[in-house]
C-alpha positions in Angstrom: -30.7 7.1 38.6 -30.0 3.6 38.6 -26.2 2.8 38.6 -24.1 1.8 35.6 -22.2 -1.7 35.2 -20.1 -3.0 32.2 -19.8 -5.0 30.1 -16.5 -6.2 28.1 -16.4 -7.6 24.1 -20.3 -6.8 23.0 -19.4 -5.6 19.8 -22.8 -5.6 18.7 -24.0 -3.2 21.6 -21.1 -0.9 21.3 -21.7 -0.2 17.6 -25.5 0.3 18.2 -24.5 3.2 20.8 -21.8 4.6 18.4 -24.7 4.4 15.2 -27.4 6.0 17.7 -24.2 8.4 18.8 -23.2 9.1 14.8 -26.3 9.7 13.3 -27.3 12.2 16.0 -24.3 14.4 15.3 -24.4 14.4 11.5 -28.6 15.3 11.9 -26.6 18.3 13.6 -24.4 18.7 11.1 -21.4 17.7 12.9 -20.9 14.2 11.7 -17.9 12.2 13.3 -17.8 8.7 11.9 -19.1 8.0 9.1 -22.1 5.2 9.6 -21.3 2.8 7.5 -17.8 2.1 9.0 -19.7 1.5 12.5 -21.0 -1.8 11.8 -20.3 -4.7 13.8 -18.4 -6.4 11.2 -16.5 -3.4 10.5 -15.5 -2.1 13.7 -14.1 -6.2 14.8 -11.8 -5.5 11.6 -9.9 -2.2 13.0 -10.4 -3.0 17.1 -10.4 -6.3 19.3 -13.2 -7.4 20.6 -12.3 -7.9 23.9 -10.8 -3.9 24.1 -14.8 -3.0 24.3 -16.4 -1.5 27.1 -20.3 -0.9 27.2 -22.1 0.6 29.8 -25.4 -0.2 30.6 -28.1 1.7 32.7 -31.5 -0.3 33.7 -30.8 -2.7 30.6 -30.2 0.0 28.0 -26.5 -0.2 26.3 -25.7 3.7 26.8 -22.1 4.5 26.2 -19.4 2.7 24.9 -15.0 2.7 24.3 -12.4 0.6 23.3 -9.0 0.2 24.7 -6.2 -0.8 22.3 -2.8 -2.2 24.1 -1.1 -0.1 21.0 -1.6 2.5 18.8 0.9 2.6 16.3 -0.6 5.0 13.7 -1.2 8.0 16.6 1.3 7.2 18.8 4.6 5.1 17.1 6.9 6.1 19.3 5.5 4.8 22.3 7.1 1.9 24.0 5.2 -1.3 24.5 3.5 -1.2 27.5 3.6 2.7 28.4 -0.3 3.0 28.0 -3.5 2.2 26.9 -5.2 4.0 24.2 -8.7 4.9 24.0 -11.2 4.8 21.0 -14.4 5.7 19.9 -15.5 7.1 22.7 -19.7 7.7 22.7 -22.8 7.9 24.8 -26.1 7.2 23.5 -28.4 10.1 22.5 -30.7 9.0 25.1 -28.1 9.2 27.7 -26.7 12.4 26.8 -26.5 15.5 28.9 -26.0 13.4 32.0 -22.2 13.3 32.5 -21.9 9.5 31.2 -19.0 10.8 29.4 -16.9 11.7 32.6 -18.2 8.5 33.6 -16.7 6.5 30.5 -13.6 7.7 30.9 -13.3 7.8 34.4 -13.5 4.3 34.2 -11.3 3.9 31.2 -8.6 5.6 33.7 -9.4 3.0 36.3 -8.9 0.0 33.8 -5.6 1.5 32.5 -4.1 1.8 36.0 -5.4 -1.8 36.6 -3.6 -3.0 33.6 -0.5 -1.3 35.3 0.1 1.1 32.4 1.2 4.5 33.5 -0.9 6.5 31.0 -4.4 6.7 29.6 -4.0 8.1 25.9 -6.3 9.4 22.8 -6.9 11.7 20.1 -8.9 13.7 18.7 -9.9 16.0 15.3 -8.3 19.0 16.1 -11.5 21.1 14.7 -13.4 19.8 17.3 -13.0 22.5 20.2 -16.5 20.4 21.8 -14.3 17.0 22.8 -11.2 18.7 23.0 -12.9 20.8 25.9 -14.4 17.6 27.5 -10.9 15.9 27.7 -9.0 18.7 29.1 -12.2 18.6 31.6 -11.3 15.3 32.3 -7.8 15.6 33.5 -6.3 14.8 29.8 -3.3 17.2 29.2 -2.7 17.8 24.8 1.0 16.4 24.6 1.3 17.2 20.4 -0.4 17.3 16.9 -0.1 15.2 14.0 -1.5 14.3 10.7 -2.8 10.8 10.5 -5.0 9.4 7.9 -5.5 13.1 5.8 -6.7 13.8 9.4 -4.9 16.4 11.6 -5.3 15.2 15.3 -4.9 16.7 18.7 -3.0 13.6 21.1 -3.8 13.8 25.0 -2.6 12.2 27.8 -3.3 11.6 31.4 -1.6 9.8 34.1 -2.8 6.8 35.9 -0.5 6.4 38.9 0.3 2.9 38.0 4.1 2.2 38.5 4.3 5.3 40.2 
């Protein structure tokens, strides 16, 4: 399998992974994001540009995150500089079924302890035993629930070793 690289700030790859990645699950009837909010324009709104990550394999965008330097809504107690905070998190459907997700996040781990920030952090819909099960896989450790947006979220957390 070839090997992956990255790159940083294509918005418009990373929403055609998360569309490709949205309209899979709701032809499953588990929809995530709704796929009008996953538009380029949208998504620059609500997330910097330059906090996306794409993967690509062989030329083919196939997964995608962004990494926000706060996260005020999910996390406002957090001191400036305690962590990054991962978002929208997805791997093509082409790409699925091949660990890519490890991968992502993995890598997500490697930028926040290069950043020096001492945690990696995200959330997730608490009804959705599927990614909660692939975080705590990962090494992520649930720290608390809360109620953002009408949503109720799991948080996780997972050291880096930066500053350590």
């Amino acid at each position: 399998m070839p090997p992956l690289t990255y790159t940083t700030g294509d918005l418009q790859a990373a929403a055609g992974v998360l569309q490709a990645s949205a309209a899979q699950l709701e032809a499953q009837g588990q929809a995530l994001w709704p796929l009008a909010s996953l538009t380029p324009e949208r998504l620059a709104r609500h997330y910097p540009a330059g906090g996306w990550q794409v993967a690509w394999r062989a030329g083919q965008a196939v997964g995608t995150y962004c990494l926000l330097d706060r996260d005020p809504p999910f996390w406002p107690d957090d001191p400036p500089g305690e962590a990054l905070y991962l978002h929208k998190l997805a791997v093509h459907p082409a790409a699925q079924g091949s660990g890519l997700s490890t991968l992502l996040l993995a890598d997500a781990r490697a930028r926040t302890q290069a950043a020096g920030r001492p945690w990696l952090k995200l959330d997730t819909a608490a009804n959705r035993p599927a990614l909660r099960a692939l975080y705590e896989r990962a090494g992520f450790v649930p720290c608390g629930e809360r109620e953002v947006f009408g949503f109720r979220v799991v948080l996780f957390r997972q050291p880096t070793g930066a500053g350590a």
